[in-house]
DRENTORKOL-3810 file (N, C-alpha, C; in nm, 4 decimals):
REM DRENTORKOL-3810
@n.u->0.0819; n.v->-0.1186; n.w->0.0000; ca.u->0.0000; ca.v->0.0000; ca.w->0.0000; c.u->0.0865; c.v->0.1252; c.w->0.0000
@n.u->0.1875; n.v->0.1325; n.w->0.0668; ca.u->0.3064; ca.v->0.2539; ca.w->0.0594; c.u->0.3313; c.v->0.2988; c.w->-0.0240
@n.u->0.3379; n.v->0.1256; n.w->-0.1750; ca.u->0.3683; ca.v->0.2562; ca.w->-0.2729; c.u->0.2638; c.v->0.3204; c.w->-0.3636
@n.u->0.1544; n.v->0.2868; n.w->-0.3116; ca.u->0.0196; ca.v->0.3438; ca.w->-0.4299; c.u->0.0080; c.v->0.5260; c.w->-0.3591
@n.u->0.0619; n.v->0.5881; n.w->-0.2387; ca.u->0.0519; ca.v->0.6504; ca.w->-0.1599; c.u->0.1847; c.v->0.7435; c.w->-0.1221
@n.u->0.1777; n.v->0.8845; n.w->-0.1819; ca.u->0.2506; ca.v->0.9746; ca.w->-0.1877; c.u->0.2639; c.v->1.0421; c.w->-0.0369
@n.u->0.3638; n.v->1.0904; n.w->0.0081; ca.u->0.3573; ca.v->1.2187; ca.w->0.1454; c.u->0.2868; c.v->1.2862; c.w->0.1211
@n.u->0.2419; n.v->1.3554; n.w->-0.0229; ca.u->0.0998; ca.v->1.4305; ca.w->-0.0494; c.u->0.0261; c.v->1.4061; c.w->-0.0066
@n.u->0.0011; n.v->1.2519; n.w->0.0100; ca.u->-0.1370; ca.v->1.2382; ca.w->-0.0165; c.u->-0.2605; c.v->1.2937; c.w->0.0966
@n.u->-0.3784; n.v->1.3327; n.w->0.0785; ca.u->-0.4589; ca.v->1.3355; ca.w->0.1716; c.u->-0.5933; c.v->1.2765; c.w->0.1696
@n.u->-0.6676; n.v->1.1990; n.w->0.2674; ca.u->-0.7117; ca.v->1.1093; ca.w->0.2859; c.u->-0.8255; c.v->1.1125; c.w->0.4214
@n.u->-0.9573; n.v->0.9959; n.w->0.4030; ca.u->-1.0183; ca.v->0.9892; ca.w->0.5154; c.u->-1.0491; c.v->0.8235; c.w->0.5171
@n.u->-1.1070; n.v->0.8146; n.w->0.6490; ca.u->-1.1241; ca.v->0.6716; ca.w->0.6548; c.u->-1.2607; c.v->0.6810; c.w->0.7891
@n.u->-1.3327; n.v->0.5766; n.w->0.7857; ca.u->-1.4266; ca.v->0.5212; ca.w->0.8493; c.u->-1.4314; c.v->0.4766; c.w->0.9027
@n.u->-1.4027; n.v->0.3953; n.w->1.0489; ca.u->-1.3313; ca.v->0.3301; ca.w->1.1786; c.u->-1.1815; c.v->0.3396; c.w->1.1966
@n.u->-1.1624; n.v->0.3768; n.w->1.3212; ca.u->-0.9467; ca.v->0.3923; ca.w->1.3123; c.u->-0.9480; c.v->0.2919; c.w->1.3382
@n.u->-0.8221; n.v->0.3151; n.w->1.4033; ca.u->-0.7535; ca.v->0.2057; ca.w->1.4594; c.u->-0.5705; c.v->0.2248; c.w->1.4285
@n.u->-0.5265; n.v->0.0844; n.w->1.3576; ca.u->-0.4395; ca.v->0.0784; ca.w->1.3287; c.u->-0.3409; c.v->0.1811; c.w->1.2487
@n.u->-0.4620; n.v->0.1616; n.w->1.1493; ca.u->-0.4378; ca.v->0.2127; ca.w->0.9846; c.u->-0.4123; c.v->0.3667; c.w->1.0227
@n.u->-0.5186; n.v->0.3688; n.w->1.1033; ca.u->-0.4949; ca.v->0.5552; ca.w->1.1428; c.u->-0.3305; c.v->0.5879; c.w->1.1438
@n.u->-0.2497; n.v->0.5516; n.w->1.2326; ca.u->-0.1692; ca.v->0.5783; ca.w->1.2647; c.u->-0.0143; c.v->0.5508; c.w->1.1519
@n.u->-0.0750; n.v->0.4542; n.w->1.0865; ca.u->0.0068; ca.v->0.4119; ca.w->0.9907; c.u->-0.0246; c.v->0.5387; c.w->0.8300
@n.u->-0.1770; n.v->0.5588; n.w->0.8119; ca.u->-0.1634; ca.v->0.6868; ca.w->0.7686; c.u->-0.1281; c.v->0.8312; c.w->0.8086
@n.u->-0.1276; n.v->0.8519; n.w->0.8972; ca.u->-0.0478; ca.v->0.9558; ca.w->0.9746; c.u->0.0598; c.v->0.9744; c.w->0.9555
@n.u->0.0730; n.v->0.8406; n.w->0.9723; ca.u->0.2770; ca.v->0.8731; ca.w->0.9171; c.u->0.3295; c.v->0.8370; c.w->0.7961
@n.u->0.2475; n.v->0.8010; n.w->0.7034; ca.u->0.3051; ca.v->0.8344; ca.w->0.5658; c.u->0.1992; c.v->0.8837; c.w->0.4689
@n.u->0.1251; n.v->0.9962; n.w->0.5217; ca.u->0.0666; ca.v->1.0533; ca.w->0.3951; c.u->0.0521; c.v->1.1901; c.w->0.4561
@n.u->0.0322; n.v->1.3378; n.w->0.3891; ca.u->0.0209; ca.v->1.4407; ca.w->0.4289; c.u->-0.0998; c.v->1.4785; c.w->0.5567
@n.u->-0.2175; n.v->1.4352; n.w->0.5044; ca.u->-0.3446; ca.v->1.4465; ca.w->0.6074; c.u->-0.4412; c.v->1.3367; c.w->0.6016
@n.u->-0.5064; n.v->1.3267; n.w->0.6955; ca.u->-0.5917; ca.v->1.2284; ca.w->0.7163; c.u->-0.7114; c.v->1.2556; c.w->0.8066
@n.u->-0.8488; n.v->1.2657; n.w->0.7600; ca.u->-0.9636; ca.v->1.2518; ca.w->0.8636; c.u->-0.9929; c.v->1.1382; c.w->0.8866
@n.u->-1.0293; n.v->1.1378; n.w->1.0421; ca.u->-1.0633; ca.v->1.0004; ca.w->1.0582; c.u->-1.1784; c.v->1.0046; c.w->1.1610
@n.u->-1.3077; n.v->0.9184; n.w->1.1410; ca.u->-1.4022; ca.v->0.9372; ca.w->1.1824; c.u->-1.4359; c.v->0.7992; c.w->1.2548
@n.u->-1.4662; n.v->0.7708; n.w->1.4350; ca.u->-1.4677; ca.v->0.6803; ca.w->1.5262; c.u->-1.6194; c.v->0.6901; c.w->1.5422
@n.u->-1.7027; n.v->0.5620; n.w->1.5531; ca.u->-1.7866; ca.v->0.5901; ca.w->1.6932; c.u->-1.7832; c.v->0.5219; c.w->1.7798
@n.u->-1.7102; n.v->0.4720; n.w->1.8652; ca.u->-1.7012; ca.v->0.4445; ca.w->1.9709; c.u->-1.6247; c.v->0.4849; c.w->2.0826
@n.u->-1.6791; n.v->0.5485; n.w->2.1763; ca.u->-1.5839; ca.v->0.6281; ca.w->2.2342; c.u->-1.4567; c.v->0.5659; c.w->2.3297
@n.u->-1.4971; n.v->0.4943; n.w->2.3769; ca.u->-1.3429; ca.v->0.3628; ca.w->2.4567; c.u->-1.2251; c.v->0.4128; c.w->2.3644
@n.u->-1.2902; n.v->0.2994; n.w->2.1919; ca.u->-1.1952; ca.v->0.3224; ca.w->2.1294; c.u->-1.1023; c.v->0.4356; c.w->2.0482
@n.u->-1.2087; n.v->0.5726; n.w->2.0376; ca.u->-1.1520; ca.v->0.6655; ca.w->2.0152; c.u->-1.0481; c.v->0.7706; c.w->2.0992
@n.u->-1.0757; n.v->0.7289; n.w->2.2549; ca.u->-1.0167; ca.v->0.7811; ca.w->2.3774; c.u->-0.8319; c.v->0.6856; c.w->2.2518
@n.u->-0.8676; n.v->0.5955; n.w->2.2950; ca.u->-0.7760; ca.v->0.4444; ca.w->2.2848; c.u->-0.6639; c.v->0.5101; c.w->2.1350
@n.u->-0.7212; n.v->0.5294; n.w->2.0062; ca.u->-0.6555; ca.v->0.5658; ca.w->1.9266; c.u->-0.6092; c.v->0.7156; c.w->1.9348
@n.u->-0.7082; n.v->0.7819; n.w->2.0226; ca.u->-0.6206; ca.v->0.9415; ca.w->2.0108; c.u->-0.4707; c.v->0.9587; c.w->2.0674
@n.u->-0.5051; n.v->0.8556; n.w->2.2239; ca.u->-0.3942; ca.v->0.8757; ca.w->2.3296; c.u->-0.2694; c.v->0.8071; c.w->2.2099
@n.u->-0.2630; n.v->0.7231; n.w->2.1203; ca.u->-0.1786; ca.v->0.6400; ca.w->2.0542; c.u->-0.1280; c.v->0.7836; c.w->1.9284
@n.u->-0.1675; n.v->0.8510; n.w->1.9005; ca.u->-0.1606; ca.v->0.9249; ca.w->1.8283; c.u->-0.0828; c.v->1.1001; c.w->1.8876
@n.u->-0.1083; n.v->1.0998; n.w->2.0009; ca.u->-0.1146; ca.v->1.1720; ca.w->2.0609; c.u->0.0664; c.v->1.1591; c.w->2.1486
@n.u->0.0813; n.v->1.0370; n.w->2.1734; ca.u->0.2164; ca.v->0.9469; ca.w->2.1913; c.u->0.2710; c.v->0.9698; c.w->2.0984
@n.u->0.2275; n.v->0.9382; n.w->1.9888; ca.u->0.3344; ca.v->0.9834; ca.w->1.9111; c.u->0.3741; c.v->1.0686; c.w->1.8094
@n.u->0.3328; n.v->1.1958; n.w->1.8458; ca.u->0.3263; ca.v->1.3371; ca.w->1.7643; c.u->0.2564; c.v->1.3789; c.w->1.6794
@n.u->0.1800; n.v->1.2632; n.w->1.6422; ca.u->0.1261; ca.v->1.2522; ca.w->1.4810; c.u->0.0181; c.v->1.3885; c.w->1.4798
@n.u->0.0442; n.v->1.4722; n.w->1.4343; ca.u->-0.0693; ca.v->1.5653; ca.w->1.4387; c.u->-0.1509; c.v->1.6300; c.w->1.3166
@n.u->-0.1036; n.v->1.5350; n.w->1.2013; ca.u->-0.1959; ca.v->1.5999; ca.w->1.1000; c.u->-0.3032; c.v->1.5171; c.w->1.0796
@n.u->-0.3906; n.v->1.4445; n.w->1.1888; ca.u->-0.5315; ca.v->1.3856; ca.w->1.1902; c.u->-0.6216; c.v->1.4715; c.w->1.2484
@n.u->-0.7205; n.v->1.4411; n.w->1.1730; ca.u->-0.8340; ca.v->1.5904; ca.w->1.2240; c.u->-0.9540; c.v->1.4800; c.w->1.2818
@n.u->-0.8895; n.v->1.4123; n.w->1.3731; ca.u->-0.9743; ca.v->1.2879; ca.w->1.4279; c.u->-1.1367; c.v->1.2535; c.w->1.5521
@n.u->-1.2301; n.v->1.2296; n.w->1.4491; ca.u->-1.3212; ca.v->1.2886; ca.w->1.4829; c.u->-1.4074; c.v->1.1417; c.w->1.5715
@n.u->-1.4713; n.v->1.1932; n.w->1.6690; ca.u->-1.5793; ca.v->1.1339; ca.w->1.7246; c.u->-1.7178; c.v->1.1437; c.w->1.6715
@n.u->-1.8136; n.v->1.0406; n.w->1.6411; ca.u->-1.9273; ca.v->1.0856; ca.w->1.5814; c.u->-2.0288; c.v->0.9256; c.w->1.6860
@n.u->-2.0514; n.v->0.9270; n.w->1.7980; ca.u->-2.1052; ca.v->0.8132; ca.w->1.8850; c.u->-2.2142; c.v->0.7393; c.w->1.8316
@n.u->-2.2403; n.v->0.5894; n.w->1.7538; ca.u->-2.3431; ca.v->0.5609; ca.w->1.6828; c.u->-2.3080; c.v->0.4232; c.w->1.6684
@n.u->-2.4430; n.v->0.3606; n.w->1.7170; ca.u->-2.4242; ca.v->0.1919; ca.w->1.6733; c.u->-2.5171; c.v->0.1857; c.w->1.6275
@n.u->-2.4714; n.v->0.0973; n.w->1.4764; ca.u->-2.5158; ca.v->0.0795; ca.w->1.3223; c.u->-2.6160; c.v->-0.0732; c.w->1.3418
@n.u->-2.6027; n.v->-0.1292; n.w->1.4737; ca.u->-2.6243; ca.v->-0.2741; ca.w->1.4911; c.u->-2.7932; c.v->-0.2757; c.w->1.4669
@n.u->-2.8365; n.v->-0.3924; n.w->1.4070; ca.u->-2.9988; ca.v->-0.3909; ca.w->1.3790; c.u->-3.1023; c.v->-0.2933; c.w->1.3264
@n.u->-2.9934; n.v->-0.1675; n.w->1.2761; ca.u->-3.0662; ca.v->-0.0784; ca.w->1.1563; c.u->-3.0254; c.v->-0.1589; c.w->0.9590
@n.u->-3.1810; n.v->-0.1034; n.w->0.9740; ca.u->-3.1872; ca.v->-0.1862; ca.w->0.8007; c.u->-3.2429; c.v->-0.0381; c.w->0.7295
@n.u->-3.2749; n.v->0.0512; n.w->0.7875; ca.u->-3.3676; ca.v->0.1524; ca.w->0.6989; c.u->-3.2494; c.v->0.2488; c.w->0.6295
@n.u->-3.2159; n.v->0.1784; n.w->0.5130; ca.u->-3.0851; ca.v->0.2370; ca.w->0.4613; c.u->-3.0932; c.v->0.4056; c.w->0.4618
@n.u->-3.2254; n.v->0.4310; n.w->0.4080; ca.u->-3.2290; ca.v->0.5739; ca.w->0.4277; c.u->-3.2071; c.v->0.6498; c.w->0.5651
@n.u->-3.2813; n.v->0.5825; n.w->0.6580; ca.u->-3.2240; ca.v->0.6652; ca.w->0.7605; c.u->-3.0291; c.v->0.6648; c.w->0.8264
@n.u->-2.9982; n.v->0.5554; n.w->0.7291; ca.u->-2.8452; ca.v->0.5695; ca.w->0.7642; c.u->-2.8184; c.v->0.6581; c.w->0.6858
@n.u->-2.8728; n.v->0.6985; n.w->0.5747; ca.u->-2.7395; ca.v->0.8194; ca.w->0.4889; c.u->-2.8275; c.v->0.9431; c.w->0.5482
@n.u->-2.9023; n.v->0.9512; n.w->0.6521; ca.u->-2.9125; ca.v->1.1239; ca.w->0.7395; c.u->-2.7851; c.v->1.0671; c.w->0.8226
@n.u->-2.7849; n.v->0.9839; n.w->0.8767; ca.u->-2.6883; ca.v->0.9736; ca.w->1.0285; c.u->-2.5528; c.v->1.0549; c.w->1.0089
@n.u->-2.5032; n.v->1.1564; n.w->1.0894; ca.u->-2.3844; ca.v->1.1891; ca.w->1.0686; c.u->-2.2705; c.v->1.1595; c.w->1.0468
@n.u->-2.2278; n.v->1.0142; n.w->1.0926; ca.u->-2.1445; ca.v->0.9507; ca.w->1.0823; c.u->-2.1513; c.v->0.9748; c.w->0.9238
@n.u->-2.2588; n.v->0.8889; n.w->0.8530; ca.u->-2.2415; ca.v->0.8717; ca.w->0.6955; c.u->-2.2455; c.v->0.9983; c.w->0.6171
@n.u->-2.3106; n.v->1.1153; n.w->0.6731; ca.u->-2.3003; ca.v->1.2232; ca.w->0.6195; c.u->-2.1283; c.v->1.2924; c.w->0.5826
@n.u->-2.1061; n.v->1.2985; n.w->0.7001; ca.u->-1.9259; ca.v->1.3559; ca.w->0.6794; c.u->-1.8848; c.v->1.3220; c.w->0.5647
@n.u->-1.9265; n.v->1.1670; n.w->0.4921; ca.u->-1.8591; ca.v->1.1730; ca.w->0.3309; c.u->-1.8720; c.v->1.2755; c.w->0.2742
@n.u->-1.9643; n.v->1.3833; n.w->0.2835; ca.u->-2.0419; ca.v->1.4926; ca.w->0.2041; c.u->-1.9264; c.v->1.6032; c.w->0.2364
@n.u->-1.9070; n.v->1.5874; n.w->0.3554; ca.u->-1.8183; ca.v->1.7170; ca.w->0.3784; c.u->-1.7503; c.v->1.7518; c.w->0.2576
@n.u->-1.6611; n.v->1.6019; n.w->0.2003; ca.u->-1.5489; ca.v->1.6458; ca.w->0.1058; c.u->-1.5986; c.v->1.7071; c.w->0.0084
@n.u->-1.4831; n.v->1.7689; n.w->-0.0483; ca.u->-1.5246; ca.v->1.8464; ca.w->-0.2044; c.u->-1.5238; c.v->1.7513; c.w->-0.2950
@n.u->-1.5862; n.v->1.7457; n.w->-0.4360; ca.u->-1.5631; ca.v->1.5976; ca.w->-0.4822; c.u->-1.4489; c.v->1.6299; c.w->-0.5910
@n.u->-1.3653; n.v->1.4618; n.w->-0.5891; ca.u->-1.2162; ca.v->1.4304; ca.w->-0.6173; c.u->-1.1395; c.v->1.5029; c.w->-0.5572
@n.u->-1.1550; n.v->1.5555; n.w->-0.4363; ca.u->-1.0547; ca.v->1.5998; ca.w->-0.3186; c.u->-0.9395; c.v->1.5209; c.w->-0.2577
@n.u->-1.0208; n.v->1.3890; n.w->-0.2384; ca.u->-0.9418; ca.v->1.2623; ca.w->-0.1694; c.u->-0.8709; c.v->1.2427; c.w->-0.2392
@n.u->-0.7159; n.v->1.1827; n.w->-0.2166; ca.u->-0.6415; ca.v->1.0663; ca.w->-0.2747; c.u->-0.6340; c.v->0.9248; c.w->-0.2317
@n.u->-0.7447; n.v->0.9214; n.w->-0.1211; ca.u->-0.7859; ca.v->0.7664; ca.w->-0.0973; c.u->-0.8591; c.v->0.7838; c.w->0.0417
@n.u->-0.9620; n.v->0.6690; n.w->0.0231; ca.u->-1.0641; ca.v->0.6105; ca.w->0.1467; c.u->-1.0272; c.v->0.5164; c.w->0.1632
@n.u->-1.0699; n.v->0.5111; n.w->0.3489; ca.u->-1.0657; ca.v->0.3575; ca.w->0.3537; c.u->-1.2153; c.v->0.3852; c.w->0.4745
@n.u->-1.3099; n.v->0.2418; n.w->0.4018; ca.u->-1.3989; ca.v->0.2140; ca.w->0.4832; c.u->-1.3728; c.v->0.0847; c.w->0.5739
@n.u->-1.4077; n.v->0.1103; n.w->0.7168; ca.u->-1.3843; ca.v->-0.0150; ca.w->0.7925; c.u->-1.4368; c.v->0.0107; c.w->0.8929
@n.u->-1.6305; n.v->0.0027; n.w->0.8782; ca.u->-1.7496; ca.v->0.0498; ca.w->0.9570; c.u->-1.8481; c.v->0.0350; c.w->0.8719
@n.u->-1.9667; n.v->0.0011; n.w->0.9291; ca.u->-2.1207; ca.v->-0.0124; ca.w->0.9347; c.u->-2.1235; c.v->0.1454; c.w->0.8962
@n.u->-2.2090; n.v->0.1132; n.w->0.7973; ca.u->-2.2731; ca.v->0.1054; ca.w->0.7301; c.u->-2.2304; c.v->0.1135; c.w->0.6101
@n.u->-2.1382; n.v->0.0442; n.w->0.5459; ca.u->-2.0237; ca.v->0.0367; ca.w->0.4228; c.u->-2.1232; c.v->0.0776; c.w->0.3037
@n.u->-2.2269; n.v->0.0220; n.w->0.3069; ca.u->-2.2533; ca.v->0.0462; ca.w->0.1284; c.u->-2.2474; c.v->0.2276; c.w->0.1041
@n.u->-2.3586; n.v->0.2614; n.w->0.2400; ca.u->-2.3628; ca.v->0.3681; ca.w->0.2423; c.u->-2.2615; c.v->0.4627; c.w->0.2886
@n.u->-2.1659; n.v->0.4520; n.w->0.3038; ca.u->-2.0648; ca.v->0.5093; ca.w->0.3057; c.u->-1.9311; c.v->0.4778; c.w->0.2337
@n.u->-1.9590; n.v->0.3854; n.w->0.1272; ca.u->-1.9107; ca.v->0.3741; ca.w->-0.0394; c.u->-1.9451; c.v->0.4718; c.w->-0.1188
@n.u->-2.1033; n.v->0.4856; n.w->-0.0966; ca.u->-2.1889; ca.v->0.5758; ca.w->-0.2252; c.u->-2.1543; c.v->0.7196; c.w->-0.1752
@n.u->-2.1639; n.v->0.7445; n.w->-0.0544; ca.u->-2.0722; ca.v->0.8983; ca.w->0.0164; c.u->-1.9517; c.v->0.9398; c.w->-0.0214
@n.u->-1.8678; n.v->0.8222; n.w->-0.0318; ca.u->-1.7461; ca.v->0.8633; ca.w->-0.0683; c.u->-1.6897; c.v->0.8640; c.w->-0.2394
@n.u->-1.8086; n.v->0.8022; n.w->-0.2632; ca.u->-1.6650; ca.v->0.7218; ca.w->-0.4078; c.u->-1.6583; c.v->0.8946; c.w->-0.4769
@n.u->-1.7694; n.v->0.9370; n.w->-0.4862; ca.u->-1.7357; ca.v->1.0793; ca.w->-0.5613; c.u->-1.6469; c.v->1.1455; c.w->-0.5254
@n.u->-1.5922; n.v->1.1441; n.w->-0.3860; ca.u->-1.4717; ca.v->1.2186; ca.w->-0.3106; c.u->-1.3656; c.v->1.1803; c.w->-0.3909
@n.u->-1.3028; n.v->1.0928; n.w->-0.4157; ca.u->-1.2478; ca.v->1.0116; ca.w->-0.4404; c.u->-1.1574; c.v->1.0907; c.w->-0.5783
@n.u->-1.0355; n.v->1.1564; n.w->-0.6210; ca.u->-0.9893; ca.v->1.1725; ca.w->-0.7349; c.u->-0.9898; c.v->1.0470; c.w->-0.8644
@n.u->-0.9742; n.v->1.0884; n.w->-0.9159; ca.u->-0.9711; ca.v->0.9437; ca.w->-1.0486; c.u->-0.8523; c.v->0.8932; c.w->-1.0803
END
């Protein structure tokens, strides 16, 4: 993946974690959007350890579990934030969270070509 991925690059993603931190440190910027708060405490302090400061790392509190009414997932904020971007802004997504389809169809327009 390192080499599809410039120090330019800037980027968002849909559950942290790992990856967060591993984009942090080799691409220019990165949003990153949590809902769970344990784990977002959990990835900031890791981030926070270790200088990384060009994540604009966001909390948005929401469990996706036993919703089917697809429409009411693309109001939910979580899935909204795809909207934020300008479209072909991104140089890459990564989804890794509920409600994926809908936050495929949010993003792919972000997405440069």
């Amino acid at each position: 993946m390192g080499r599809l991925l410039a120090r330019d690059s800037v980027g968002a993603e849909w559950g942290s974690g790992n990856t967060t931190r591993w984009f942090a440190r080799h691409t220019k910027h990165l949003t990153s959007f949590e809902t769970t708060p344990p784990y977002y405490e959990q990835v900031a302090a890791g981030l926070r350890a270790e200088g990384l400061t060009n994540v604009d790392y966001r909390l948005i509190p929401h469990d996706f579990e036993g919703e089917d009414d697809e429409q009411e997932m693309h109001r939910n904020p979580f899935v909204r934030a795809a909207y934020e971007f300008g479209d072909e802004t991104l140089d890459y997504a990564l989804v890794d969270s509920a409600p994926r389809g809908c936050l495929c169809a949010g993003v792919a327009p972000k997405l440069k070509r």
